[in-house]
N, C-alpha and C positions, 0 to 999 in steps of 0.2 A: 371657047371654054374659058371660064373665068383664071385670070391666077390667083391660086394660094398662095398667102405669107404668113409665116408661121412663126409669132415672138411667143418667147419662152418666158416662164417666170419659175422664177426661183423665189424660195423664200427669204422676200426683203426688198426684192423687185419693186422700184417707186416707178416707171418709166413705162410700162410693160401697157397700159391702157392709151397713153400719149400714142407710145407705138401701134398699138393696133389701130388708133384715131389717123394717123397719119399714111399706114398703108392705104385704111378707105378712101381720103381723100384724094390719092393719087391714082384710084380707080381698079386696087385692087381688095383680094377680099381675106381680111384678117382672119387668121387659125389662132386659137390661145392654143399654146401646148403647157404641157404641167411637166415639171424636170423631173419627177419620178416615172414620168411615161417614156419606154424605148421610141413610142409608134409616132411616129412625126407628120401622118395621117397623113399622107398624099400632097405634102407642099411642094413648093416648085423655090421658096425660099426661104430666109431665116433670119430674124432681128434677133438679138441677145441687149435685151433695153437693161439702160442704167438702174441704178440703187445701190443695194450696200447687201449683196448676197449672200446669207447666213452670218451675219451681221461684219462680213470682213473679219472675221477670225483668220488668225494665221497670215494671211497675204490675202488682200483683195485679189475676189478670183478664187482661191487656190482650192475652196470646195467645193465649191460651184464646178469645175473641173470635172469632179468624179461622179456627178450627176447621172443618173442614167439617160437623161434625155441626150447628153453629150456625148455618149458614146455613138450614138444616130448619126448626130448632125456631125464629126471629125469624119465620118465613115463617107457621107455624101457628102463632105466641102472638099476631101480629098478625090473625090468623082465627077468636081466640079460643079455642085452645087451652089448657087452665091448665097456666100451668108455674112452678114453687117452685124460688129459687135461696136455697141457705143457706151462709152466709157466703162462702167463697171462691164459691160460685154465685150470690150476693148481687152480688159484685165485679163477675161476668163478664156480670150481667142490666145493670149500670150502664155498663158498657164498652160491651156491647152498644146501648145506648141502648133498649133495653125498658124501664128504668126509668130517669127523672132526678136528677141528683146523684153524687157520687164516692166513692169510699173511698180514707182517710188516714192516714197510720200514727196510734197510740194516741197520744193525747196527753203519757203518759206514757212514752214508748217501750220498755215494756215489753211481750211476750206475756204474754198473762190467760188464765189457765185456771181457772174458779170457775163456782159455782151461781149463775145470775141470775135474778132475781125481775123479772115484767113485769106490765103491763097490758095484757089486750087492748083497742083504742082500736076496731076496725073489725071488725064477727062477720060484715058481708056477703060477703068474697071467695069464691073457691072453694076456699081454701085452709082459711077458718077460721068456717065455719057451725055445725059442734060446736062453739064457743065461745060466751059470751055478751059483751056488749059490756061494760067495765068489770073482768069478771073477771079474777082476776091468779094469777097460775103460775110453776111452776118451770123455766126450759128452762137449759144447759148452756150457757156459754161458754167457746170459745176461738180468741182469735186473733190481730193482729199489727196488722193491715191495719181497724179494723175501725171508724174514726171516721168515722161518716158526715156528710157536707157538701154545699152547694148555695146558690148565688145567693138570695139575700133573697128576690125574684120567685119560684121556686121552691120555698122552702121557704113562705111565703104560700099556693101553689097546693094545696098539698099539707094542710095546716093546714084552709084555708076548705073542699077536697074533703070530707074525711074519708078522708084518702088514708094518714093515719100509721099503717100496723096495730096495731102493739106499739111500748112505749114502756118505758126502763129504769126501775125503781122502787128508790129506797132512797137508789140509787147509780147514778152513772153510770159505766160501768166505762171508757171510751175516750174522753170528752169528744165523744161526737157533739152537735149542734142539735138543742136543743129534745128532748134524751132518746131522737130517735130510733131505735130498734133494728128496724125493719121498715118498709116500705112497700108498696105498690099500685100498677100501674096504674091509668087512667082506669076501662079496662072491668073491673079485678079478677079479671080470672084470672091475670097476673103476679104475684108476691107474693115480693120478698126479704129475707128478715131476716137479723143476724147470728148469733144465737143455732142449736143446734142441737136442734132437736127430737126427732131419731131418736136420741138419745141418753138419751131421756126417752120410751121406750116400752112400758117392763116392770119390775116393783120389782129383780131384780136386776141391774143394769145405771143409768151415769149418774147421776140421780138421787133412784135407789131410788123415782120416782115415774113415774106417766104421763101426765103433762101434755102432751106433747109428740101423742101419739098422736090428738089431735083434728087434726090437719094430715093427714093421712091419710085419715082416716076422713071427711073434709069433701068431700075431692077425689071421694071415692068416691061419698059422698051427692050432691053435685053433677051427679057425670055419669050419675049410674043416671035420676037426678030430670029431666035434661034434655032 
């Protein structure tokens, strides 16, 4: 049987078609879900694709939150559902409190739009089991909102877990802690970064490379494997 992935769009959602472009690719079969729909139609996963949702009012994220589609998807990522929030779905995993810590405007308050070099810190999620641990790649950044932060306790937590997925290398592009650029839940099917992967699926497009396309192909290996 086929898997389903199921990315959501919210109003404002720029990423949301790259996403569905980049599940197909990875040989699964994209679900559009609509945030005002509870019904999450039989997915077996969840992207929450980048943009600037209900235009970033309030805090990136923070409406996007009370979406009705999101009352679904916290309900199944707490039942171990995997579901991958990238950048602006990054925001809205931390709003939501599926993941701990916040996002900040760029330290330099400017939008970054550039090629960022990472480390993968964690190959165990469900998101990133095509990867090996240590390896380092190219994913795509852009964004406004995108210095991540958290309580000393916190960021501790996350450190001593092995909870940092990806971490910025060279350069820090937004002044996040500790290089930040991805985390984990506890159980590891949550997984948000800032960086955008589906932008980095096929040489022409993004990166001219496809690093990115292991995020996909993980989720797949994951649930066929489960």
């Amino acid at each position: 049987m086929t898997t389903r992935v199921g990315v959501v769009t919210f109003p404002g959602s720029l990423d949301d078609r790259d996403a569905q472009r980049a599940v197909r690719l990875a040989g699964a079969e994209p679900v559009a879900l609509w945030h005002r729909d509870k019904d999450l139609h039989q997915v077996d996963a969840v992207v929450l694709p980048g943009g600037f949702s209900y235009g970033d009012y309030l805090r990136a994220g923070a409406i996007s939150r009370f979406s009705p589609v999101m009352e679904s998807i916290i309900e199944q990522a707490k039942l171990g559902m995997p579901v991958l929030g990238i950048c602006n779905g990054f925001q809205v995993l931390t709003e939501s409190h599926l993941l701990p810590g916040a996002m900040l405007r760029n330290n330099h308050l400017h939008f970054i739009c550039r090629e960022q070099k990472l480390r993968v810190e964690n190959a165990g999620t469900a998101w990133t089991v095509d990867y090996q641990a240590g390896q380092e790649i190219y994913i795509p950044l852009k964004n406004m909102d995108g210095r991540y932060t958290a309580d000393a306790r916190t960021i501790d937590e996350l450190e001593a877990e092995g909870r940092v997925v990806f971490r910025y290398l060279d350069v820090n592009p937004n002044g996040s802690i500790n290089d930040i650029a991805g985390i984990t839940n506890a159980a590891g099917n949550v997984v948000g970064l800032m960086p955008h992967p589906e932008h980095a699926v096929e040489p022409l497009v993004g990166t001219g490379g496809t690093d990115g396309l292991g995020f996909f192909t993980s989720v797949l290996k994951q649930l066929v494997n489960a």
